[in-house]
C-alpha positions, 0 to 999 in steps of 0.5 A: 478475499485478498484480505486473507492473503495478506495474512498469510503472506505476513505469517510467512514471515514469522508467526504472529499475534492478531495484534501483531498483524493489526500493527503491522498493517497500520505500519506498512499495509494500510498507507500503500496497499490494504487497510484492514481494521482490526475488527476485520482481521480476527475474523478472518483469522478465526476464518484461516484457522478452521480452514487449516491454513494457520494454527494457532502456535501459543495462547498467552494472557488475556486470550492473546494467541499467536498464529503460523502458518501452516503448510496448507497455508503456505501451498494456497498463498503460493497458489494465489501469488502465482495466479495473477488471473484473478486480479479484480478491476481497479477501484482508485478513488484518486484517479476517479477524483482526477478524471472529475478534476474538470467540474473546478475552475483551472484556479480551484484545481491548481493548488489541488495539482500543487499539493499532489506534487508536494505529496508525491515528493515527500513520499519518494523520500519517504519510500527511498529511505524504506526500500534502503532499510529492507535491503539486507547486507548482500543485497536479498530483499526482506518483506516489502522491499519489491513493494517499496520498490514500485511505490518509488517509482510510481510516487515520482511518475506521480511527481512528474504528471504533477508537474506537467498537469500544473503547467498545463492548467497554469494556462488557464489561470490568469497570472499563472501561466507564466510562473515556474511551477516546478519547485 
């Protein structure tokens, strides 16, 4: 269902092609929020369409169209923005893998702990650089600024669980438990 949403949400910003839309998931979507395939998202937009939420706006070569928003659309995006009763338990495959973490021995899982730790830093970087690129000139936030925003934080509380994690499994391992693991 929220595949939907996230199409509306992006033709909020402008109206689009569903190449458009499918390079704008591999772009900003995909990696921190929702993967969509592109034999996922032309369905769906034929689906949007019939039920009056987008119209298509041009038809262009080789059967290209490009998609807008309609009001109905923007109504049952608002809709579903303001209802935060629906949200669906969380699936997190990270977390399940960390919650499985025990079934490898403490030398197996440290340098699994280390290239969390390594991974979470260069996304902060990566997102800070983000975040600083969607601000506009008298700080009004574009498209996933808010976003970028949490994923910031949530990337160095990531960076800061890893570097506690790594220091208590350093315990376990031999010749481990006195190193610096905070590099």
């Amino acid at each position: 269902m929220s595949l939907r949403y996230a199409l509306l949400g992006l033709l909020a910003d402008e109206p689009q092609s569903g190449y458009d839309l499918t390079q704008r998931f591999e772009r900003s979507l995909k990696r921190y929020a929702w993967h969509a395939r592109h034999s996922q998202i032309y369905p769906e937009l034929n689906k949007l369409a019939a039920d009056g939420l987008i119209a298509v706006v041009e038809e262009g070569a080789r059967g290209r169209r490009t998609y807008a928003l309609t009001e109905a659309g923007r109504e049952a995006l608002h809709g579903w923005l303001m209802d935060w009763s629906s949200l669906q338990p969380v699936r997190n495959e990270f977390v399940l893998r960390l919650f499985l973490m025990s079934v490898l021995d403490p030398s197996e899982a440290l340098p699994l702990l280390r290239g969390i730790h390594e991974h979470a830093k260069e996304e902060v970087a990566e997102l800070e650089a983000r975040v600083e690129a969607a601000g506009g000139p008298d700080g009004e936030w574009g498209f996933g600024r808010l976003a970028g925003e949490y994923g910031v934080r949530q990337y160095r509380a990531m960076v800061e669980w890893a570097e506690w994690a790594e220091s208590e499994l350093a315990r376990a391992v031999p010749d481990e438990g006195s190193g610096d693991t905070s590099t």
